[in-house]
N, C-alpha and C positions, 0 to 999 in steps of 0.2 A: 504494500500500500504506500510505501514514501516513509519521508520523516515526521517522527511525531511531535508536537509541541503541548506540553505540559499548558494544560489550562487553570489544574487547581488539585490539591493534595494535602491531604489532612487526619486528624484520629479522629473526627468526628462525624459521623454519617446514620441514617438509620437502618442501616443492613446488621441483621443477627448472624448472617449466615453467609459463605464466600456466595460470592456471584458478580457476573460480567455481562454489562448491557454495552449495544453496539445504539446510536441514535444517529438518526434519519432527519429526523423532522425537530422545528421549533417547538412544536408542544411539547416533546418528546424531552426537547431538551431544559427545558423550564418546569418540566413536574421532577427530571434528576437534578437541578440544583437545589432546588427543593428540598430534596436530601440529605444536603451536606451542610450539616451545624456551624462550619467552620469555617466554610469557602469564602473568598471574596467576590468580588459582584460579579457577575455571570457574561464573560464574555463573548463578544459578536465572534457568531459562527456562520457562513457562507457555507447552505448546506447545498448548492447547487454541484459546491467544489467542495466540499469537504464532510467528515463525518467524524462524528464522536465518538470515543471508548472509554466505559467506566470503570474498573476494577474494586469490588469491595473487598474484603478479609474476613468481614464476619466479626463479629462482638469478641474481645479480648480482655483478660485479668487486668491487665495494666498498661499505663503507657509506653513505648519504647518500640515497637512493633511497627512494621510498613508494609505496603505494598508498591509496587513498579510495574506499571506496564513497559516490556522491555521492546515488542515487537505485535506489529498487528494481524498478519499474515504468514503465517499461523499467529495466532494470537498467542503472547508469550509474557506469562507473569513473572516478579521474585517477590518471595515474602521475605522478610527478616521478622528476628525476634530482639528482643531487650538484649543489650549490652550493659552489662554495671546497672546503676543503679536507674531507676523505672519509676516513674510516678505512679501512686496507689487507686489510680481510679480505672471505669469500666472505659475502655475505648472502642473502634471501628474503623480500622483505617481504609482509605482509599486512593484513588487513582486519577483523575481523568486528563484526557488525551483527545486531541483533532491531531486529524489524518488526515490524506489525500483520500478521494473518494474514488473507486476504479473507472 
């Protein structure tokens, strides 16, 4: 698909569970920012030329934890876990990513 550009990434989202959405469309992409507690403001995506990828990880013990989308085609994640010491609350980390659209 091309190169990705990080649009926004964070521990905060409302995914309990992994999962990975591809977005098409502006609705599509305004009910998943929606999701993210922590994102900053939602930016302009030209979905003629482009499409969006979101990676969640799923609800986590604590902070310290990520996710990366590494590639889109095949769609290719990395998790990490905490390193040293970790803030004590419940997180979710995420992803998201504009692509080239084919």
């Amino acid at each position: 698909m091309g190169r990705l550009t990080t649009l926004a990434r964070g521990a905060h989202s409302d995914a309990e569970a992994p999962d990975t959405c591809v977005i098409h469309d502006e609705r599509a992409y305004a009910e998943l920012w929606a999701r993210l507690a922590d994102a900053p403001a939602r930016p302009r995506v030209d979905f003629a030329r482009e499409t969006v990828i979101a990676a969640f990880s799923g609800r986590k013990p604590s902070g310290g934890y990520s996710i990366e989308i590494l590639s889109a085609d095949p769609l290719t994640t990395l998790e990490r876990e905490p390193e040293g010491f970790a803030s004590q609350a419940l997180t979710s980390p995420y992803h998201v990513v504009r692509a080239p659209s084919r």
